[in-house]
NUDO-175809 format. One record per residue: y, x, z of N, C-alpha, C, O in turn. Coordinates in steps of 0.001 Angstrom, whole numbers, plus 524288, in hexadecimal, padded with zeros to 5 digits. Each point is the difference from the previous one (the first is absolute). Layout:
REM NUDO-175809
n.yy:Y	n.xx:X	n.zz:Z	ca.yy:Y	ca.xx:X	ca.zz:Z	c.yy:Y	c.xx:X	c.zz:Z	o.yy:Y	o.xx:X	o.zz:Z
...
//
This chain:
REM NUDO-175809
n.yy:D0923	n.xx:E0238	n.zz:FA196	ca.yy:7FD59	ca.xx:80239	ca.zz:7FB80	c.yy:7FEF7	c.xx:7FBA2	c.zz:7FC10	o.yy:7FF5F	o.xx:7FBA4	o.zz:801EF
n.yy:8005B	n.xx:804C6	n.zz:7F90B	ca.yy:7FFC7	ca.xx:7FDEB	ca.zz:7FC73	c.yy:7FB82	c.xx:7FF9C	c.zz:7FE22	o.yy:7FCF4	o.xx:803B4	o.zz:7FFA3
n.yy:80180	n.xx:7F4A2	n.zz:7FE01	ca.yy:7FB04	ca.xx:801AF	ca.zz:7FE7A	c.yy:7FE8C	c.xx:8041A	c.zz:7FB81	o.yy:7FCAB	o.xx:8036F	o.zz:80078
n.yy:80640	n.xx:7FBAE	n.zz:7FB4B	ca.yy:7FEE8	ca.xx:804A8	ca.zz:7FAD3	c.yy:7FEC2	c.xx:805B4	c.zz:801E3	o.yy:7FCBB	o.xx:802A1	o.zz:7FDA6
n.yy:80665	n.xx:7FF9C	n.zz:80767	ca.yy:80030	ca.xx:80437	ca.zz:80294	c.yy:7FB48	c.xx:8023A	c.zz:80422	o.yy:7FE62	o.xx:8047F	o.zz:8008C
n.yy:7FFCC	n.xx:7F5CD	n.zz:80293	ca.yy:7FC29	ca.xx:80123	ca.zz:802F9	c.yy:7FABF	c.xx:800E2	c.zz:7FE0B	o.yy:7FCB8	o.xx:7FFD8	o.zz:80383
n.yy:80150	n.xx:8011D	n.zz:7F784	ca.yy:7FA91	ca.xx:80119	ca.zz:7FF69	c.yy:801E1	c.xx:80667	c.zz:800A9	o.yy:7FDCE	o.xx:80368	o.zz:80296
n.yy:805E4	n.xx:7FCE9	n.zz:7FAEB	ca.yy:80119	ca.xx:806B7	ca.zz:7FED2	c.yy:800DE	c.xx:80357	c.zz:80462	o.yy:7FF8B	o.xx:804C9	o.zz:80026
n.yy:8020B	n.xx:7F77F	n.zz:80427	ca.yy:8017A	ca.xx:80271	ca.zz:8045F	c.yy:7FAFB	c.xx:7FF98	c.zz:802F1	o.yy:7FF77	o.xx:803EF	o.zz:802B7
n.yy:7FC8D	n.xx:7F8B3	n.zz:7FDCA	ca.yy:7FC0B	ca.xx:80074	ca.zz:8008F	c.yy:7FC43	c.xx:80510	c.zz:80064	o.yy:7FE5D	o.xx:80277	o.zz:803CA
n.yy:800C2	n.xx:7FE3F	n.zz:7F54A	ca.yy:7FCF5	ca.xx:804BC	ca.zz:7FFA9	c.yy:8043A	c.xx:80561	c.zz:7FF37	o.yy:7FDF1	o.xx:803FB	o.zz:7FE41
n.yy:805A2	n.xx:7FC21	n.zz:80284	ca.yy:801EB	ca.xx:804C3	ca.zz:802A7	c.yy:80076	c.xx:8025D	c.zz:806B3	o.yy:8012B	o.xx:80446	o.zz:801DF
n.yy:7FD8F	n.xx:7F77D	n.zz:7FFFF	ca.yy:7FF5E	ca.xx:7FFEE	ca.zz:80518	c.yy:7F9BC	c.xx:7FFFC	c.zz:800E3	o.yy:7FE8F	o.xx:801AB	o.zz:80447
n.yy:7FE0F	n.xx:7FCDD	n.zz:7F8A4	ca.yy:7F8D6	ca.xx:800D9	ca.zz:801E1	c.yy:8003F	c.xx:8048E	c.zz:7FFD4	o.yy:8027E	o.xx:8033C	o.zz:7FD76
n.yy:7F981	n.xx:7FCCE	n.zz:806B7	ca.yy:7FD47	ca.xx:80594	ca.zz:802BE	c.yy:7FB08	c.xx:7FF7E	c.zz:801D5	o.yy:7FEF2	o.xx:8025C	o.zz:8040E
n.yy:7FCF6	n.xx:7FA78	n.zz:7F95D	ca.yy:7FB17	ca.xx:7FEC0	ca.zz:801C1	c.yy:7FBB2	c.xx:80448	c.zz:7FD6F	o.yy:800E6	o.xx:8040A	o.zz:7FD8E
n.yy:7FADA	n.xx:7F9E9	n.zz:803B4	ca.yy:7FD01	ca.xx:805FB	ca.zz:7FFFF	c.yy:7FB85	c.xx:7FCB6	c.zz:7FA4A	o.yy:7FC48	o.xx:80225	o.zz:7FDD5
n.yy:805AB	n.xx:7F8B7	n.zz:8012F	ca.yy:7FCFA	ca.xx:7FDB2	ca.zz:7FBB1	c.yy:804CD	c.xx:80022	c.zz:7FAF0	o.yy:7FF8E	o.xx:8014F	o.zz:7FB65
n.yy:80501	n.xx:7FCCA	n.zz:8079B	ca.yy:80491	ca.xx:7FEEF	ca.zz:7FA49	c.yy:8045D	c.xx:802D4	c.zz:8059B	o.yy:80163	o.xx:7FF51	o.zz:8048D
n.yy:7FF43	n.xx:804C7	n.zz:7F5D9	ca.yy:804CF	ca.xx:804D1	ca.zz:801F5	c.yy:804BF	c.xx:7FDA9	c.zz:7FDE4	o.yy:80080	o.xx:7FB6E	o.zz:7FE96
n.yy:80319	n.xx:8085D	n.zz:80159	ca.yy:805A5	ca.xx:7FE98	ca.zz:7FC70	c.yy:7FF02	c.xx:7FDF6	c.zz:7FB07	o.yy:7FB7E	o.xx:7FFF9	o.zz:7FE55
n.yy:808B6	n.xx:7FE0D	n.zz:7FEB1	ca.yy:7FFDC	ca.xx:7FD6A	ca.zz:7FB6B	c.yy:7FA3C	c.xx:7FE66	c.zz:7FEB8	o.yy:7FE91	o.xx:80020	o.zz:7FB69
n.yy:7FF7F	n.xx:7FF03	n.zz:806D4	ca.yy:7FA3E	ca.xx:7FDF3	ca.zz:7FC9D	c.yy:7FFC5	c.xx:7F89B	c.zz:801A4	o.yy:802BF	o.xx:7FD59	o.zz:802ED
n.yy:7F8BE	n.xx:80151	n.zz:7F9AC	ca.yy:80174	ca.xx:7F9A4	ca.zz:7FFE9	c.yy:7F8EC	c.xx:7FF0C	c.zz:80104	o.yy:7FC76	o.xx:80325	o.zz:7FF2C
n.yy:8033E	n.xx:7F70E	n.zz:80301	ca.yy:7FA04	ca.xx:7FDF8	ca.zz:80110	c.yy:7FEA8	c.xx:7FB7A	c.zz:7FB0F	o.yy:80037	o.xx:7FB9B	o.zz:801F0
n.yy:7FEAF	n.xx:80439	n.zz:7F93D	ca.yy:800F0	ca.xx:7FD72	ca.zz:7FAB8	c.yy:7FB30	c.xx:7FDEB	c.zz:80067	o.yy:7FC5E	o.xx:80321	o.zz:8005F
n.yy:80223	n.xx:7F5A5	n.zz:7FFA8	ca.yy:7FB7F	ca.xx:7FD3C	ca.zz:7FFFF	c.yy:7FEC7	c.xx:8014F	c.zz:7FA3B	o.yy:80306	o.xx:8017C	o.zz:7FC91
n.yy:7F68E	n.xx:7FD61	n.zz:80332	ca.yy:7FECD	ca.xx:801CB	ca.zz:7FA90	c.yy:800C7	c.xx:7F952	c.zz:7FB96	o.yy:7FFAF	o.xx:7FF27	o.zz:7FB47
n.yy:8014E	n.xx:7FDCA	n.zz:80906	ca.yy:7FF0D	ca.xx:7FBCC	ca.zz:7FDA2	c.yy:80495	c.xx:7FC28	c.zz:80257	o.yy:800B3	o.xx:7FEF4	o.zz:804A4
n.yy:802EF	n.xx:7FECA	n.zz:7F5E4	ca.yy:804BE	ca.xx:7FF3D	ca.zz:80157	c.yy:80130	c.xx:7FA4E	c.zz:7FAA8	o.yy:7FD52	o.xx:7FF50	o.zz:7FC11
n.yy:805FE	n.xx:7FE72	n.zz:80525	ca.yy:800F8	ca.xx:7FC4D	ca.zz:7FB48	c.yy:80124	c.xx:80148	c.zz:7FBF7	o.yy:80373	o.xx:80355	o.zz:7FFA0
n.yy:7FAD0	n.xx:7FB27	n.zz:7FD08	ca.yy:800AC	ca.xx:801C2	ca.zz:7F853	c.yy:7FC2C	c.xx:80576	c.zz:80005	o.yy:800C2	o.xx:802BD	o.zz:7FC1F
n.yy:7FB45	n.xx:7FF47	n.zz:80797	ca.yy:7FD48	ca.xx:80351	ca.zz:7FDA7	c.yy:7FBF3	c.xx:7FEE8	c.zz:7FBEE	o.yy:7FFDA	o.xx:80253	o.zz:7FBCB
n.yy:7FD7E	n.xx:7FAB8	n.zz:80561	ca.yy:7FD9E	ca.xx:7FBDF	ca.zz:7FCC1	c.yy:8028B	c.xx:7FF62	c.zz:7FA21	o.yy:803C7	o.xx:7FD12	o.zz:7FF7F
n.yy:7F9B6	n.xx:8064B	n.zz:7FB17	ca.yy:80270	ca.xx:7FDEE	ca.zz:7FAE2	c.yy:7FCFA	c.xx:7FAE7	c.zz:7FDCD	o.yy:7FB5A	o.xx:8001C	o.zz:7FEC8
n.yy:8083C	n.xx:7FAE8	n.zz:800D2	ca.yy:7FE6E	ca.xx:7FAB0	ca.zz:7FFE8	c.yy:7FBB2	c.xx:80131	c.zz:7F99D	o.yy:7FC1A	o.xx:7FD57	o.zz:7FF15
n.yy:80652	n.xx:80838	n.zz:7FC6B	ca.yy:7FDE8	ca.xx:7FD86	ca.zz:7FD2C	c.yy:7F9D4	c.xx:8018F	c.zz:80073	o.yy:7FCE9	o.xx:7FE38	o.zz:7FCC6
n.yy:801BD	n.xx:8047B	n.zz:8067D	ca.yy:7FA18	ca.xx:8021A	ca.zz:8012C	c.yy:7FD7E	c.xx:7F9C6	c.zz:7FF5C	o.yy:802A9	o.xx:7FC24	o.zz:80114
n.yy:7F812	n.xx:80386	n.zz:7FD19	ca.yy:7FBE7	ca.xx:7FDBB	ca.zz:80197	c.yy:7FA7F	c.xx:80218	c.zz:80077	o.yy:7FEDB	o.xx:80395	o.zz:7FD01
n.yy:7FD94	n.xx:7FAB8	n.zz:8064B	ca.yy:800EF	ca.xx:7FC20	ca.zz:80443	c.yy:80183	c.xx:8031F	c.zz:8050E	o.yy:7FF53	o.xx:80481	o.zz:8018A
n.yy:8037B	n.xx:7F635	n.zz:800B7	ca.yy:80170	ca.xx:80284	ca.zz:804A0	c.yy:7FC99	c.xx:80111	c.zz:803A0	o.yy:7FB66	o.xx:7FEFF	o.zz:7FF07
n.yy:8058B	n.xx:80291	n.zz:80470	ca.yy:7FB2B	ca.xx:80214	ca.zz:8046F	c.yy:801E8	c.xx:80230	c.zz:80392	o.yy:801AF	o.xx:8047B	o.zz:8006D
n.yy:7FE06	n.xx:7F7B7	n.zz:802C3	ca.yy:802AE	ca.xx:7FFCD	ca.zz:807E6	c.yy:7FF48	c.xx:80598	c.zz:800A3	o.yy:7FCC9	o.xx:8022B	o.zz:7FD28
n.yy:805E8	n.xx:8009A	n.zz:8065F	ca.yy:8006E	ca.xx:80481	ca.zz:801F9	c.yy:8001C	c.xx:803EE	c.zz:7FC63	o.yy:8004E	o.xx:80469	o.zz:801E4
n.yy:7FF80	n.xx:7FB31	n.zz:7F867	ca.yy:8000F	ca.xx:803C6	ca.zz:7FD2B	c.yy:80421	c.xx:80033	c.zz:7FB5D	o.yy:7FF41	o.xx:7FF7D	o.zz:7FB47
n.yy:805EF	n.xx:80188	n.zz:807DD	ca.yy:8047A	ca.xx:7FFD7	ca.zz:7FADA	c.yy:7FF89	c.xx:80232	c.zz:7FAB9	o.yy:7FF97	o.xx:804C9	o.zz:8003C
n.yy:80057	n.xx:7F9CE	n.zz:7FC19	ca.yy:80158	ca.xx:800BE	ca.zz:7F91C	c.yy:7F8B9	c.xx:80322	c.zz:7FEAC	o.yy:7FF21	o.xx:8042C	o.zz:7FDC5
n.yy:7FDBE	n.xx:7F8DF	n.zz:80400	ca.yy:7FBED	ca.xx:800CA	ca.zz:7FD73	c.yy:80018	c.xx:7FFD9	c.zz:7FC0A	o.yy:80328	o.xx:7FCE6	o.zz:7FE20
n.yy:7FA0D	n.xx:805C7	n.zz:7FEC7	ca.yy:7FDD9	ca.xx:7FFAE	ca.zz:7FA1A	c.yy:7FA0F	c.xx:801CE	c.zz:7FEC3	o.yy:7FC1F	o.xx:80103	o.zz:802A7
n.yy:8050D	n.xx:7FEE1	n.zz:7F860	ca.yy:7F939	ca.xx:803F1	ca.zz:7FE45	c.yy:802B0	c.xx:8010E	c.zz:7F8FE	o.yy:802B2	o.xx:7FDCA	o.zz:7FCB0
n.yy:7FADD	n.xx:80633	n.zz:8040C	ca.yy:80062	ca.xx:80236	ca.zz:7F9F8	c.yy:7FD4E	c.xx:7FCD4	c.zz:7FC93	o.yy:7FB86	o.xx:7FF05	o.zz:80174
n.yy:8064D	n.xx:7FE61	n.zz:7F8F6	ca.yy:7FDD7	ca.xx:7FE6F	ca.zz:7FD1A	c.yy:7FA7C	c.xx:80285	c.zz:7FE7B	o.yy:7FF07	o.xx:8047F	o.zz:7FE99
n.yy:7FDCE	n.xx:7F766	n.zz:80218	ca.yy:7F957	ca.xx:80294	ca.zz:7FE4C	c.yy:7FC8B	c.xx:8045D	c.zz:80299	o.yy:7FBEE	o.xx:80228	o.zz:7FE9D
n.yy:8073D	n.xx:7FE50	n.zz:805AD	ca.yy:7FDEB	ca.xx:804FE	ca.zz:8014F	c.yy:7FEA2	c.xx:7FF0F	c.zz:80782	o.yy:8025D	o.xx:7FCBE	o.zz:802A1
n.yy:7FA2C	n.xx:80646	n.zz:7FF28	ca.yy:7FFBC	ca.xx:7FE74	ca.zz:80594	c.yy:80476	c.xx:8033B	c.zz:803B4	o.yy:7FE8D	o.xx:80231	o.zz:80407
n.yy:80612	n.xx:7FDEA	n.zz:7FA90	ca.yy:80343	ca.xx:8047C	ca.zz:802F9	c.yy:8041F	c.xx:7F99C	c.zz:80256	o.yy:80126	o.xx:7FC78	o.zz:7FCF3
n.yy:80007	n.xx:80391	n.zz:807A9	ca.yy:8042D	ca.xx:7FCB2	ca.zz:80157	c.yy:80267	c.xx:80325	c.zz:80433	o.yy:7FDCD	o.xx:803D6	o.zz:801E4
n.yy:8081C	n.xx:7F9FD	n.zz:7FFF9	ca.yy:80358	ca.xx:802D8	ca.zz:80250	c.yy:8025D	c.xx:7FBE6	c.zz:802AD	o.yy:7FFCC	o.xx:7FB69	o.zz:7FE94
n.yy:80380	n.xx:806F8	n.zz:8071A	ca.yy:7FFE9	ca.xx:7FA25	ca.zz:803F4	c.yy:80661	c.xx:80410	c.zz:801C9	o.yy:7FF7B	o.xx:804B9	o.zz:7FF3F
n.yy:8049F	n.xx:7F9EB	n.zz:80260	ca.yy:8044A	ca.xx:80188	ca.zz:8042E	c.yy:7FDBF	c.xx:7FF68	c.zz:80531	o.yy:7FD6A	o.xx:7FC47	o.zz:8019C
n.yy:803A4	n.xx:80710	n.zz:80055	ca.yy:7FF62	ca.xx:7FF7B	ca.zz:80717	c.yy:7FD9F	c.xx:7FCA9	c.zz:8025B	o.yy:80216	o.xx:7FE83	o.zz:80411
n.yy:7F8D7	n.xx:7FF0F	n.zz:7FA6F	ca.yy:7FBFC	ca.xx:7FD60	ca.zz:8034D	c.yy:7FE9B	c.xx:7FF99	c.zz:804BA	o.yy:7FD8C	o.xx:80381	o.zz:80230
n.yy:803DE	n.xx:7F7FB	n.zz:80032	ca.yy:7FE42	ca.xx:7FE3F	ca.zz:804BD	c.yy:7F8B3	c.xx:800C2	c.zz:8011C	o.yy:7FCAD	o.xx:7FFD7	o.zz:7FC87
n.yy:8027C	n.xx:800DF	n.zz:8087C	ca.yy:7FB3C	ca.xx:80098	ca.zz:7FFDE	c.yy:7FBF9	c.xx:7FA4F	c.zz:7FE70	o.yy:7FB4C	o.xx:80037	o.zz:7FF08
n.yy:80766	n.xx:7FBD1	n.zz:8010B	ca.yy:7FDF3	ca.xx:7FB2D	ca.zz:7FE98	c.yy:80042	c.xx:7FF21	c.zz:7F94E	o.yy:7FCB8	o.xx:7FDB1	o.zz:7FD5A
n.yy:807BC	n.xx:804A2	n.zz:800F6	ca.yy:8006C	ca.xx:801A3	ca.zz:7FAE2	c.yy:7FE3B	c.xx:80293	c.zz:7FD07	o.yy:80137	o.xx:7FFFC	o.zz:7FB59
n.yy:7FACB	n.xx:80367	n.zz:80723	ca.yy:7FB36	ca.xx:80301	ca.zz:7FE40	c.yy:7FC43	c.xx:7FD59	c.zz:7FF8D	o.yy:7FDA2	o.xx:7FF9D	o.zz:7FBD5
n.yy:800DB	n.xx:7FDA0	n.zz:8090F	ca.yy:7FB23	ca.xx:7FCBC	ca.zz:7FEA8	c.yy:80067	c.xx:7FCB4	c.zz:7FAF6	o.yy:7FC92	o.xx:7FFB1	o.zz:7FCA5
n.yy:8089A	n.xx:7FDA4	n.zz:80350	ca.yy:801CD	ca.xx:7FB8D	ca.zz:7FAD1	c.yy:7FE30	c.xx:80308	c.zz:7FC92	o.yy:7FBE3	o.xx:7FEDA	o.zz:7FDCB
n.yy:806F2	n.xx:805F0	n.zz:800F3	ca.yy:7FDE4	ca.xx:802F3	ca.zz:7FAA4	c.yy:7FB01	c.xx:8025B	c.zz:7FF25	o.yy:7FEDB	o.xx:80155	o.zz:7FB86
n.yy:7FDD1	n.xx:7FF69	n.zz:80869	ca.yy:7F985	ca.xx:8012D	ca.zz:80222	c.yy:7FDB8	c.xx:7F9EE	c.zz:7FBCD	o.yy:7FD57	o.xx:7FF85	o.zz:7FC05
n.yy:805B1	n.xx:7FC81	n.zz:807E3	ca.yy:7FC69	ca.xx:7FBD3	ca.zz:80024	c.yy:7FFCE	c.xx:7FC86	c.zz:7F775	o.yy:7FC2C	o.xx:7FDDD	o.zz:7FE06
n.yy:8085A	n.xx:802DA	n.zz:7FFCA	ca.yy:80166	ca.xx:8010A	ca.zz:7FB3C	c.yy:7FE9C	c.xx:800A7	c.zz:7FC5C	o.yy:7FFD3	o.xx:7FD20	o.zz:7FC27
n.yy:7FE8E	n.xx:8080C	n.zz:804AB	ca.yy:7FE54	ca.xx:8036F	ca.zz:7FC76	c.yy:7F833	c.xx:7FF3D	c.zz:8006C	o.yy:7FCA3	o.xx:8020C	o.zz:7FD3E
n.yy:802F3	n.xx:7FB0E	n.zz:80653	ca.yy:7FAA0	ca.xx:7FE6D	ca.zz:8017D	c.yy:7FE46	c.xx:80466	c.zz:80296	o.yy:7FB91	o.xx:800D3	o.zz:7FE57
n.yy:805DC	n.xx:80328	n.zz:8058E	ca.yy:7FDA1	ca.xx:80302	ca.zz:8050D	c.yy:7FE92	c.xx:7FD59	c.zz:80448	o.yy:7FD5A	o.xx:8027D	o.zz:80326
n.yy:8040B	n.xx:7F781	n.zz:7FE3F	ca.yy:7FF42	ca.xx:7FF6C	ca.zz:8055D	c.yy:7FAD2	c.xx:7FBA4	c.zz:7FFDD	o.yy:7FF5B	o.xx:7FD89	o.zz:80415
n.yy:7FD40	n.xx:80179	n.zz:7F7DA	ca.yy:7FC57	ca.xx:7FB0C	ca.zz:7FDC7	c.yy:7FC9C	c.xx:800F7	c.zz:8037F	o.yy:7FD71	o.xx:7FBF1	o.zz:8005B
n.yy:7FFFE	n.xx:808E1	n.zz:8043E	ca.yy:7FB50	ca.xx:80082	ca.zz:800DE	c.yy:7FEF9	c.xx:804FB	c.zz:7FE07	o.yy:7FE48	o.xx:802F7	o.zz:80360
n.yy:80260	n.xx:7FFA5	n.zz:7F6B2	ca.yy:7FC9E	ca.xx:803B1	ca.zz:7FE82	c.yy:802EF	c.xx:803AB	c.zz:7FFDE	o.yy:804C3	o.xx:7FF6C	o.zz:7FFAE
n.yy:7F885	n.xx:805E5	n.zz:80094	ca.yy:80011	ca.xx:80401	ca.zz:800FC	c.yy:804E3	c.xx:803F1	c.zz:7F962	o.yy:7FF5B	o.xx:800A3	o.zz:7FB47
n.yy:80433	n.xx:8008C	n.zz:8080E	ca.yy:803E3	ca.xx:8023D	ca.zz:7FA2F	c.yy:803F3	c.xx:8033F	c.zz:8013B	o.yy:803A2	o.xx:7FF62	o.zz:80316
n.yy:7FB76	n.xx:80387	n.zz:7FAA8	ca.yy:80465	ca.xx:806BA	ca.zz:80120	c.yy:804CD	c.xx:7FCEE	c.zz:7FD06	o.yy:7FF6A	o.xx:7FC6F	o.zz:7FCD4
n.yy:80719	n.xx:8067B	n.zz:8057D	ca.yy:803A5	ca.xx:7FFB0	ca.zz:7FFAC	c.yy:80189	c.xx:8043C	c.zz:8003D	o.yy:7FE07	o.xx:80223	o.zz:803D4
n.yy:805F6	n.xx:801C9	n.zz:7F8ED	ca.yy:80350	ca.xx:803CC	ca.zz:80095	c.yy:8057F	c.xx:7FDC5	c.zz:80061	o.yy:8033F	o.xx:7FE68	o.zz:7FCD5
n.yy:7FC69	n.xx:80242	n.zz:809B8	ca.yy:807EF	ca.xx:7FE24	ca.zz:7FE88	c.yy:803BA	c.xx:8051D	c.zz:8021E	o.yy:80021	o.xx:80280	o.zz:8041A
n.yy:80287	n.xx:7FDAD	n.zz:7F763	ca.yy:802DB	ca.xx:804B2	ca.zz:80348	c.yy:8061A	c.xx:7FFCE	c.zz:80112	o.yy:802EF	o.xx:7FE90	o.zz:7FC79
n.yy:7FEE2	n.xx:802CE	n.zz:80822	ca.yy:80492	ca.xx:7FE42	ca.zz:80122	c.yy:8046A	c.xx:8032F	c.zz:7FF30	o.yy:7FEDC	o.xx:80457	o.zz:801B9
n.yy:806AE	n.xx:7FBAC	n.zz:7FC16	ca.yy:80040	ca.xx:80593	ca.zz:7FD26	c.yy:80648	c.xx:7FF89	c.zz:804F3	o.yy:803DA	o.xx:80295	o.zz:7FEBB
n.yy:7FC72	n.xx:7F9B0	n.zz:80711	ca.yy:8045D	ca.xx:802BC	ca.zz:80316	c.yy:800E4	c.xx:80321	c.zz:800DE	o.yy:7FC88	o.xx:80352	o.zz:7FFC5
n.yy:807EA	n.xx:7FE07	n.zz:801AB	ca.yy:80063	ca.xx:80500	ca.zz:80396	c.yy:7FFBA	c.xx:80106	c.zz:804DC	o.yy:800B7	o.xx:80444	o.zz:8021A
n.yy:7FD94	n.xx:7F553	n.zz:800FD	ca.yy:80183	ca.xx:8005C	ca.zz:80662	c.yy:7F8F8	c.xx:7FF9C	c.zz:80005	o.yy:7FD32	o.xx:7FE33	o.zz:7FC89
n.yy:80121	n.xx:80456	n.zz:80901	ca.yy:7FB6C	ca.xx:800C6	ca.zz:80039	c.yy:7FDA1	c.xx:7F9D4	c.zz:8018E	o.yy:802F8	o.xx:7FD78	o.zz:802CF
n.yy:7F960	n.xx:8009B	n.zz:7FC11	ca.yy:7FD31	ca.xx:7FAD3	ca.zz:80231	c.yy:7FB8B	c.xx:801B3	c.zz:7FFF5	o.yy:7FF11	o.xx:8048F	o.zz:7FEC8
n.yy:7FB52	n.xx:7F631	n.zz:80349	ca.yy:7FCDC	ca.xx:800BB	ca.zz:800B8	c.yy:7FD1A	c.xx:7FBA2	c.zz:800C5	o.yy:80274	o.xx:7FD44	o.zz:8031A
n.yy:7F918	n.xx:8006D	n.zz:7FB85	ca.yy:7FCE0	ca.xx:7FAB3	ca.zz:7FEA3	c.yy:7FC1A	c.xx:80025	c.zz:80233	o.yy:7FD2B	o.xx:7FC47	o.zz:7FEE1
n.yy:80058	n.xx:807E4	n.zz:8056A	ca.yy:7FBF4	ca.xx:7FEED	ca.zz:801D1	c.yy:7FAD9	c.xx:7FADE	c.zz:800CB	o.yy:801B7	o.xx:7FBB6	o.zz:80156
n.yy:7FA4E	n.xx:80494	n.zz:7FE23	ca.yy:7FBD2	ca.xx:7FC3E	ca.zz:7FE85	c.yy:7FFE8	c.xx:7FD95	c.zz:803F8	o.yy:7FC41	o.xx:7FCFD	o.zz:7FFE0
n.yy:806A8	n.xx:8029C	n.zz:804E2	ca.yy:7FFEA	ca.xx:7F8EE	ca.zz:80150	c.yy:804A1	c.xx:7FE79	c.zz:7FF09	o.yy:801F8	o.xx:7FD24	o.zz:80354
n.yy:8008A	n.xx:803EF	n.zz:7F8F2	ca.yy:8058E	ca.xx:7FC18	ca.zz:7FE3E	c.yy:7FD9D	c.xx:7FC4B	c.zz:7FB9D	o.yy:801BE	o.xx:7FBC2	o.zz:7FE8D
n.yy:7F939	n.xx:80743	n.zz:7FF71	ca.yy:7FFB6	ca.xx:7FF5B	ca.zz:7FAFC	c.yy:7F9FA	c.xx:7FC39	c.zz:8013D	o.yy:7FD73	o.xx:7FE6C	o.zz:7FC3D
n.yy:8011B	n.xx:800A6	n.zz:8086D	ca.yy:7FB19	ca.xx:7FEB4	ca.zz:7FD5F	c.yy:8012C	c.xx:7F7E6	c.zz:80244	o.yy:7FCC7	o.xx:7FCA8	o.zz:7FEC1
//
C-alpha cells in the first residue's frame, strides 16, 4: 500500500464506535494556525484580538491554559471579583467545569 493511498484506505476501512467510515480525528492546534500578524500574542490562545475601543475580544480554539492567559490579560485573574461572558460558537459539544477553571 502506498503512502498517498494509506490514509484513504485507512478511513474506509474504520469501524469504531468514536470515528466511523470516512471521518478524520483533526487537532485543533496545528502549525501556521497562529496569524503572525495578530498582536499580542498569547500562549494557548491562537489569533487573539480585541475590537478596537471596545471590550469585545475573540480567541481561536483555546487551550484551557489559554483561557487563563486571556482571563489573566484582560485583568480577570488580579484577585478581584469580575463577570465574563464568553461564548463559544462550536459545534462539537465541550465543557469547562469549575475545577478546570479554578
Amino acid at each position: 500500500m502506498s503512502l498517498a493511498k494509506e490514509p484513504e484506505q485507512v478511513m474506509r476501512q474504520r469501524d469504531g464506535s468514536v470515528l466511523g467510515k470516512k471521518t478524520i480525528l483533526k487537532s485543533d492546534h496545528f502549525p501556521g494556525c497562529q496569524n503572525k500578524r495578530l498582536s499580542p500574542h498569547i500562549e494557548g490562545a491562537p489569533n487573539y484580538r480585541q475590537a478596537d475601543s471596545l471590550r469585545v475580544h475573540g480567541v481561536a480554539i483555546p487551550t484551557i491554559d489559554g483561557i487563563r492567559n486571556v482571563l489573566d490579560h484582560i485583568g480577570c485573574l488580579d484577585g478581584k471579583k469580575t463577570q465574563v461572558l464568553w461564548i463559544n460558537l462550536r459545534e462539537e459539544p465541550n465543557s469547562l467545569p469549575p475545577p478546570h477553571m479554578t
